[in-house]
C-alpha positions in Angstrom: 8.5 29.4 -28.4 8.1 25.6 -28.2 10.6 24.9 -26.5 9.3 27.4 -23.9 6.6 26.0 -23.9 8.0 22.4 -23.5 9.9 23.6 -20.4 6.7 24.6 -18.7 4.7 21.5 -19.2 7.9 19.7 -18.2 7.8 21.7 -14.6 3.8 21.3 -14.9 4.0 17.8 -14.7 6.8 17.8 -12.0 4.3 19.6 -9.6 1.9 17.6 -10.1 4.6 14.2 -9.7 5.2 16.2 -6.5 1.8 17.1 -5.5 1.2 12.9 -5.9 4.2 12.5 -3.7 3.1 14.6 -0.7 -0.5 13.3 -0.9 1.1 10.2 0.0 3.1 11.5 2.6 0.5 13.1 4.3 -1.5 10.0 4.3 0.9 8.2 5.6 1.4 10.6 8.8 -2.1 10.8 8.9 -2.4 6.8 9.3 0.4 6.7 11.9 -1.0 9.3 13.8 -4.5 7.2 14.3 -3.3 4.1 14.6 0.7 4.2 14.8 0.6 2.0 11.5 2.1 2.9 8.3 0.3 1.8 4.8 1.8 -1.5 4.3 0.8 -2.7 7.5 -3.0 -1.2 7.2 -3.1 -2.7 3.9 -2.4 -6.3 5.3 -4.4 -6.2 8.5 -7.2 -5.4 6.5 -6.4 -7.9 3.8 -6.5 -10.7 7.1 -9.4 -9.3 8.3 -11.5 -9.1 5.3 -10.6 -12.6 4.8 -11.3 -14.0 8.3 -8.2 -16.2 8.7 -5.7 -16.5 5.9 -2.4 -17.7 5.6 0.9 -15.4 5.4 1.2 -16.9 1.4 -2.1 -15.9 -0.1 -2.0 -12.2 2.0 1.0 -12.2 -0.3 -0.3 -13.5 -3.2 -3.6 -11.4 -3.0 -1.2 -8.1 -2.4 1.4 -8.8 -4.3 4.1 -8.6 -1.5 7.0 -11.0 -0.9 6.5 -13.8 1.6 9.5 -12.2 3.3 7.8 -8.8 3.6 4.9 -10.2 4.4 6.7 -12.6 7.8 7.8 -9.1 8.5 4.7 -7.3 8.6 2.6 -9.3 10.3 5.5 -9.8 13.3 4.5 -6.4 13.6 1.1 -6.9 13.5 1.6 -9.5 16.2 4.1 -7.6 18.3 1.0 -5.1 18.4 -1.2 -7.2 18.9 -3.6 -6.7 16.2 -3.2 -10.2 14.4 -2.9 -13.5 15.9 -0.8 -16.6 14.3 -2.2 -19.9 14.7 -0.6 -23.6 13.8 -2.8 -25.1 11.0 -4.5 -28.2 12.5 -4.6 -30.1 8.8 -1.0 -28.7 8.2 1.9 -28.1 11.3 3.9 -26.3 8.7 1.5 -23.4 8.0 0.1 -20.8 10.3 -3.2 -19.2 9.5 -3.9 -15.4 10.7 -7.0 -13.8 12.0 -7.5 -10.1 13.4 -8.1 -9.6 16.6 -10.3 -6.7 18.6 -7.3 -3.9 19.2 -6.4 -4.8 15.2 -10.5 -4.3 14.7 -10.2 -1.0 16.5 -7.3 0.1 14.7 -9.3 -0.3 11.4 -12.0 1.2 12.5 -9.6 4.1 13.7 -7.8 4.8 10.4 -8.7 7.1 8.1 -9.7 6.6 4.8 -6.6 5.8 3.1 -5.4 7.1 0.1 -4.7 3.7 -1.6 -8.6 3.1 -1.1 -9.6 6.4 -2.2 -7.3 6.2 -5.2 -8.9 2.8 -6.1 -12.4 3.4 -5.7 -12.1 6.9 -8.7 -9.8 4.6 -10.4 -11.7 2.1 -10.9 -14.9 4.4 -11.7 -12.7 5.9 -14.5 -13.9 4.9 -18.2 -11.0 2.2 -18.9 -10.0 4.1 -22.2 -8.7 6.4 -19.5 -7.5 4.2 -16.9 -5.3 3.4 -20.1 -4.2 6.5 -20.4 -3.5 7.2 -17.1 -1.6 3.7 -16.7 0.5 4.3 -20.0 1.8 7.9 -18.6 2.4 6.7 -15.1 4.8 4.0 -17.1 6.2 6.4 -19.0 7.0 8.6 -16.2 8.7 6.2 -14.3 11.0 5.6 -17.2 11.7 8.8 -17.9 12.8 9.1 -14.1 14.9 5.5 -14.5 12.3 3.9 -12.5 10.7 1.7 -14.6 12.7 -1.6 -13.2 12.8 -0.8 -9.5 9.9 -3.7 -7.9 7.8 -2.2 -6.0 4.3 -3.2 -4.4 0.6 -1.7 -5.4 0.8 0.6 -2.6 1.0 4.3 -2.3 3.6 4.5 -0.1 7.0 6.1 -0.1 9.2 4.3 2.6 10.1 1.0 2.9 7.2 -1.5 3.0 8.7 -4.1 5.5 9.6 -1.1 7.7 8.8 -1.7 11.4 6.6 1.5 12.1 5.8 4.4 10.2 8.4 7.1 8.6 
């Protein structure tokens, strides 16, 4: 009878794993749709334009993304012409980025994301339970050999350097 029982909390929990999954999938169409961006790329235009002008190294820092990935998001960006890259006048070496209007539109154009949504009841969650939450989440991801794949704090399934979305 346990084990029974086992079985179906086992398949339980994969539903819901899968339920997570196509939330994010959705999303992301939903995203591309609006404003032909996927997560990633969202995530870092508005992380330049809540800032004002930034440099590529602290939108990495402050999202936990690779330098790389980041030089590769923001060409996007560029190529879309939602950000602009401009020479530091103290420093030649660094560039600092600012949004401009067709990268305002697109974020006033995109729905709201599931990584903000997700963040805003997570947040509001007693942290006993954020706890909990976090501490299953870890062990699910090593029950699925997961746990030592890097990835960024972003509800996304594809790649997150990818040119446009999946």
């Amino acid at each position: 009878m346990q084990r029974i029982m086992a079985s179906e909390i086992a398949s339980l929990t994969l539903r819901a794993l899968r339920r997570v999954l196509r939330a994010t999938e959705i999303g992301s169409r939903q995203l591309a749709a609006a404003t032909g961006l996927t997560p990633s790329q969202l995530l870092v235009l508005r992380e330049i334009d809540t800032r004002g002008s930034a440099t590529p190294g602290a939108i990495a820092q402050s999202l936990q993304f690779s330098q790389a990935t980041i030089t590769t998001i923001v060409d996007r960006l560029e190529s879309l012409g939602f950000v602009q890259r401009k020479r530091s006048e103290k420093d030649k070496r660094q560039f600092h980025l600012s949004t401009l209007p067709d990268g305002k539109k697109a974020l006033a154009d995109a729905p709201d994301p599931l990584q903000m949504r997700f963040m805003e009841r997570f947040l509001a969650l007693p942290p006993w339970e954020q706890a909990m939450i976090l501490s299953a989440v870890e062990r699910l991801a090593t029950l699925m050999d997961a746990d030592t794949i890097d990835a960024a704090p972003l509800l996304d399934s594809g790649l997150i350097d990818r040119s446009g979305p999946a």
